[in-house]
N, C-alpha and C positions, 0 to 999 in steps of 0.2 A: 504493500500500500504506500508504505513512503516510497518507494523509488517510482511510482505511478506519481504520484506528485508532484518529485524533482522534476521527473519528465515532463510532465504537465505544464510545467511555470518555469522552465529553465530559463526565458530569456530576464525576467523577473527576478531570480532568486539570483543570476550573475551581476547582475548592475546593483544587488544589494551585495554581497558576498566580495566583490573588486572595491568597497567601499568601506570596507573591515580592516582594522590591523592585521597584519599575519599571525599575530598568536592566537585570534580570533579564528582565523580562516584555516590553520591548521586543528582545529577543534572543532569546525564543520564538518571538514574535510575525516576527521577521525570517528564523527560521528554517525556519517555516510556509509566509514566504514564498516562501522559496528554492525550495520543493517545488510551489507553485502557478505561479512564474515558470516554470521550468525546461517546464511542461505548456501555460500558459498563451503562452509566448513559442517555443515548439519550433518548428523548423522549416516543419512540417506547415502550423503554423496561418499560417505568411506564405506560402507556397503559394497557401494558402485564401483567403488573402486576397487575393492579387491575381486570383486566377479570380473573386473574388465583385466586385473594383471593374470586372473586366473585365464583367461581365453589365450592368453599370448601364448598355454602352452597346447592348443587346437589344431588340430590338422585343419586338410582341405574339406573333405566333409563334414566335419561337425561345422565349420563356419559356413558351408553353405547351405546348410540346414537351419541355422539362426538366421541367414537372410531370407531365406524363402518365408520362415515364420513370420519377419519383421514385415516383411513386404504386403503378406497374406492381412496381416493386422491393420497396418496404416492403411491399404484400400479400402478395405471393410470400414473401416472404422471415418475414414473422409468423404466416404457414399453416405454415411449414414448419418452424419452429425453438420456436414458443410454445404451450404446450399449451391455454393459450384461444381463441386460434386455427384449431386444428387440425379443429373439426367445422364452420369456415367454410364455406359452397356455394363452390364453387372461379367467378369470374365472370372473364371474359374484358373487361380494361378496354381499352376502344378510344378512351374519351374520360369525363372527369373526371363525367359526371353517373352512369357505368354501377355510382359508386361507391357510388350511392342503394339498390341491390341488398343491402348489407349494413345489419347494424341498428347502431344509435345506442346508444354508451357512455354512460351518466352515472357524474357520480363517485360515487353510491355500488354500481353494479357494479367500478368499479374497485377501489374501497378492501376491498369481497368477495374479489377474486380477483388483489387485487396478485402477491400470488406466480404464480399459473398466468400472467400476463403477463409474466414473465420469460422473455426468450431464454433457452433453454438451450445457443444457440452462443457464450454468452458465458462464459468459465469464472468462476466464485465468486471467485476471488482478483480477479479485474480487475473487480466491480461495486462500486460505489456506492451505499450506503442511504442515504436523507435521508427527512425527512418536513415535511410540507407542510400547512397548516392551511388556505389556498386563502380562499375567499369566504364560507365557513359556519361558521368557526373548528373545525371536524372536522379532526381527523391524517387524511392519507392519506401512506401508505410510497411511495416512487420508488425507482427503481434508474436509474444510466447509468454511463457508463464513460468515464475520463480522457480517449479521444479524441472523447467525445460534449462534453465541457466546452471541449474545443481548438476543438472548429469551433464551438460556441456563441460563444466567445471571437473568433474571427474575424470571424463576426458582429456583435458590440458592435464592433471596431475596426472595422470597416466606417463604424457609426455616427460614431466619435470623427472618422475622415475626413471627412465629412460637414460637422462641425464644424471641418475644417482641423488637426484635432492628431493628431500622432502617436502609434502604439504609445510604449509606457511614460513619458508624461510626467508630471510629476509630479502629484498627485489626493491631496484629502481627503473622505474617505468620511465616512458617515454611515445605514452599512446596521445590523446587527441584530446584530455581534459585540458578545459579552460581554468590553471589553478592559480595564474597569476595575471591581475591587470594588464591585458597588450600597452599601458601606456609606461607601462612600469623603465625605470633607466637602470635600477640598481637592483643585486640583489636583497631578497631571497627572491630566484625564481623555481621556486622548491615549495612544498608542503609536504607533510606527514600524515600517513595514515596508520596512526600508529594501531589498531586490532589485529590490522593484515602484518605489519611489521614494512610497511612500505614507504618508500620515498616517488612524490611523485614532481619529475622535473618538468619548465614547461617546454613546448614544441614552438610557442609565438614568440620568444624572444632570442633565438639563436641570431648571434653576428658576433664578429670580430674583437667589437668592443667586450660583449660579454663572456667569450669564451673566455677568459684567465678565470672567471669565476664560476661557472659553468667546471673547466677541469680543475679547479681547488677544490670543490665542492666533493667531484667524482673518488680526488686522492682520496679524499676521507672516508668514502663511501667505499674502496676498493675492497673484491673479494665477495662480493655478495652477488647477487642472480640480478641480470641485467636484462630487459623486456625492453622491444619497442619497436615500431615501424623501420624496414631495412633503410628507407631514404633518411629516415630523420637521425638513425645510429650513425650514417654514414656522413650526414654535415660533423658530428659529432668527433667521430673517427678525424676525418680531415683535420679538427684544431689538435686534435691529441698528436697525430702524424707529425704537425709543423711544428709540435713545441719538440719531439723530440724523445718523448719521455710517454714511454706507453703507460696506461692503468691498468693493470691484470683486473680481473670478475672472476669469479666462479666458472657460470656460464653466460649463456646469451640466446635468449629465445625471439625470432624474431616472426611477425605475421603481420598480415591485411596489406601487403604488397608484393611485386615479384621481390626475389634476392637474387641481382646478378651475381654472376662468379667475381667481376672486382670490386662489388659491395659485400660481399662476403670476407675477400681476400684482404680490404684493408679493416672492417671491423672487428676481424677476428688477427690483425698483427696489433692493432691500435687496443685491444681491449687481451690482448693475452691469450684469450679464452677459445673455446669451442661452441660452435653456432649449431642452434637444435629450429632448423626451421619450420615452420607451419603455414598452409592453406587452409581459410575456413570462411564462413561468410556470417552477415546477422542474419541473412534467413533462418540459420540454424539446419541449414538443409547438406551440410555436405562436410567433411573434413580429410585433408591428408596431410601427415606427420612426418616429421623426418627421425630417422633413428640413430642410435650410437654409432650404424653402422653408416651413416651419412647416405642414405636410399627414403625413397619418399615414397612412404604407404599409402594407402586408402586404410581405411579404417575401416573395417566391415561392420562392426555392430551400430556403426553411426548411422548409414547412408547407403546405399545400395547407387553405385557409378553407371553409366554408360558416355561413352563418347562416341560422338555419331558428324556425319560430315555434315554439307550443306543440306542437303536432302532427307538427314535425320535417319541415313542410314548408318550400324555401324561402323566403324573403319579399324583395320587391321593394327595388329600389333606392331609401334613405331609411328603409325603417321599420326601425326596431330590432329585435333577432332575439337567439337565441342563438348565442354564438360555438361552431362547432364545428368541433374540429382533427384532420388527421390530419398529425402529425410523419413530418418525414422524419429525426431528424439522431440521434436517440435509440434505437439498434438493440438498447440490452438492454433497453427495455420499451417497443417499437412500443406509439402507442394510435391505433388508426382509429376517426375518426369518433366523438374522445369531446366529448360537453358537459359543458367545463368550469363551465357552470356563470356565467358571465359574461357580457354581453351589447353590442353595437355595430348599425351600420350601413353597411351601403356606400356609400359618398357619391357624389353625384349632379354630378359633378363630369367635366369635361374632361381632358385629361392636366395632371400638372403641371408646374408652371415650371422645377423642375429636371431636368425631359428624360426622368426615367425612366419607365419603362414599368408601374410596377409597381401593383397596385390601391390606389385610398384607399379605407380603413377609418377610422371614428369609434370606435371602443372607450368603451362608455360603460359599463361593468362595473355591478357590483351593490352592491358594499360602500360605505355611507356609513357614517362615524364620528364621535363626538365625541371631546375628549382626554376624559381624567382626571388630575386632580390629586390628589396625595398631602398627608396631612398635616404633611409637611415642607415641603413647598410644590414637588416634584421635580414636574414635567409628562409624562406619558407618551402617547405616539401608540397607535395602533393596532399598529404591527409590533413596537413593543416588547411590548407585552403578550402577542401572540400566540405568545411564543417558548416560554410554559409548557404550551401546549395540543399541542405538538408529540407528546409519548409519550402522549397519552392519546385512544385509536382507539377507543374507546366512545360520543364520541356524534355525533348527525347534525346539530347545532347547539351553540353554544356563546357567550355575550357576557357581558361584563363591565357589571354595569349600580351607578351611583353614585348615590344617593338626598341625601347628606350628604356634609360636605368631608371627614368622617373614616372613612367608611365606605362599602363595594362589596362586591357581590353575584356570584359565578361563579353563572351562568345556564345550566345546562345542559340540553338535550332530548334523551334516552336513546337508541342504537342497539341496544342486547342489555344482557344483565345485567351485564355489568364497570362499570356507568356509576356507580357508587356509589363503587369504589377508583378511578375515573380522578379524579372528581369532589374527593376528597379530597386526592389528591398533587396535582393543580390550584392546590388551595386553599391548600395548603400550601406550594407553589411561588410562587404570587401573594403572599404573608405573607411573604414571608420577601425578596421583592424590595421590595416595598411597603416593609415595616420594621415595626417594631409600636405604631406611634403608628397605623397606617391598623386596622380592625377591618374584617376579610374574611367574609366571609360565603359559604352556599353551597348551592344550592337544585335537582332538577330541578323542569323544566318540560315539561308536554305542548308547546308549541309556540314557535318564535322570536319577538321582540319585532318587528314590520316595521311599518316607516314607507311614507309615501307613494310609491307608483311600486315598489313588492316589492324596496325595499332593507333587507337584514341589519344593520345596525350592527353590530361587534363592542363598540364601545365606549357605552353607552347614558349620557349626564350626564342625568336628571333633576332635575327644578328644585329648588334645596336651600327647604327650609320658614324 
């Protein structure tokens, strides 16, 4: 119920919350915690978790006996409770191909008919809104529910296992919260969450000026589990590289972007450490893990995979495909068989080193980005920027394109007519993070900017004159 409410009133409770001392704001911020611990640490989910370390030691049959189960369940179960569902042809699954019978989601039937994809055996008080800007910089709405977050979370610790560390150790983050005033000059750009045992740094104030504080901060911090988007570890990495003077972690878990090989290669010389990467999305509908043995699973008890070409037919072992999900662990907005949108391969490969059984996937997704820089000289990634595109469900593309060091462009490609007022609070949302030394700009467009191999950029740097 409180985190339905932060969600509810976030842009409210941040213009009060930026307006607080920080000893004040780290005692939100640990209050917050309290509320994610108590869901995130519950009983349920250590349960979970040892059934799910117990599967690692599964052959090929017993796991494909729990997908066929998982699979048999979720259909039945999104016929019978969701009303986009309901005029499904009822098919009798006797084995994971018979699932080819039904049609193929993309996200913009999802983002249509978000609502008719609510369970309605989930009652209102126990759902979950978020929204998700995904691969196209388009909002799409989610719904799931505190026990669909608990077994997701058993999942991620499954991963930290993997890496040898336990539930709640200590971790400095580095994902998408707004935990410090973008107008802020000095630090702290830091809060504490102190239930989880966590420090969290922010992403809107990276530059030049600030990294000596930024890696004074990290010295102190060194040795402990290191979380956060590959682009934004990677501005990071950069100041640590030029001073000269690496920071060992523990480890380093990174998600919710690609990780190239030389974003890998400098974050793991710059922080010491060994990188445990992960693909997963907020649909809640899909995950693939990387292991000790550096190979990236599918997780079977998660999500049941297919990758299919243009035409939604399969495609062979090796060629790259669309990744298409049908979640099992998200029962207030089951999605079968949707294309997210993203793209991988099934690799051609033996079982792996670490014993389990489970499929290697290559995840080779769609989004490449540039940063942008600010005329303060602040640096911003991709996931930062994309936090302003979140309430504005109008259009079917979106990128932030920078021609000059002082000035940037909101690039939008219209879905319906609201795309004029999203396009403005956009703009105006952008402006007001930026600051107003940057000059924002803001334009539709008939069609997205794509680069070589049908990638979107969100973030387009053209070459300054």
């Amino acid at each position: 119920m409180i985190e339905r409410l932060i969600r509810a009133h976030a842009s409210q409770l941040q213009g009060i919350y930026d307006a607080l001392p920080n000893p004040i704001q780290n005692v939100l911020t640990s209050t917050r915690g309290l509320f994610l611990t108590r869901n995130r640490y519950a009983p349920e989910m250590y349960r979970l978790l040892r059934e799910l370390r117990g599967h690692e030691n599964w052959n090929a049959e017993q796991l494909a006996a729990c997908r066929l189960r998982a699979l048999q369940q979720i259909v039945e179960n999104a016929r019978r409770t969701t009303p986009f569902y309901a005029a499904y042809p009822r098919i009798e699954l006797r084995r994971p191909e018979d699932l080819q019978a039904l049609p193929v989601l993309t996200r913009e039937i999802v983002r249509q008919n978000a609502d008719r994809l609510v369970s309605r055996s989930i009652p209102r008080h126990q759902r979950v809104r978020v929204s998700t800007t995904g691969t196209t910089g388009a909002s799409l709405k989610i719904a799931y529910t505190a026990r669909s977050a608990r077994r997701n979370w058993a999942f991620r610790m499954r991963q930290w296992a993997w890496a040898g560390v336990e539930p709640r150790a200590p971790r400095i983050t580095l994902f998408s919260s707004r935990i410090a005033p973008v107008r802020r000059t000095q630090p702290p750009f830091w809060t504490y969450n102190l239930p989880e045992r966590q420090v969290l740094l922010s992403i809107f104030h990276l530059s030049s000026e600030a990294a000596p504080h930024y890696l004074a901060f990290l010295r102190r911090q060194a040795g402990k589990v290191l979380e956060g988007f590959p682009s934004v570890l990677g501005i990071v990495a950069d100041f640590i590289l030029q001073s000269g003077e690496p920071i060992p972690m523990r480890v380093v878990f990174t998600d919710g972007e690609p990780l190239y090989p030389f974003l890998r290669k400098k974050i793991e010389t710059a922080f010491q450490a060994r990188i445990y990467d992960s693909y997963g999305n907020t649909e809640l509908c899909g995950l693939i893990q990387e292991c000790e043995h550096g190979q990236m699973h599918l997780i079977p008890e998660y999500a049941f995979l297919e990758i299919l070409d243009e035409n939604n037919r399969p495609v062979p072992v090796g060629v790259e495909g669309y990744l298409v999900w049908t979640g099992y662990i998200n029962e207030a907005m089951p999605l079968i068989r949707y294309r997210i949108g993203d793209r991988g391969c099934w690799q051609n490969a033996s079982r792996c080193a670490c014993g389990r059984a489970f499929p290697l996937v290559v995840p080779t997704i769609t989004r490449e980005s540039d940063l942008l820089q600010s005329a303060d000289g602040r640096i911003y990634s991709p996931r930062a920027l994309n936090q302003v595109l979140k309430k504005a469900a109008s259009f079917r593309f979106c990128q932030f394109v920078q021609d000059q060091p002082g000035r940037v462009t909101v690039r939008a490609v219209p879905n319906n007519g609201k795309a004029s007022a999203d396009l403005a609070m956009v703009r105006s949302e952008l402006q007001d993070l930026l600051g107003p030394q940057m000059q924002v700009n803001a334009e539709l467009a008939p069609a997205p900017i794509v680069r070589a191999g049908g990638k979107t950029p969100l973030i387009v740097r053209q070459p300054f004159p």
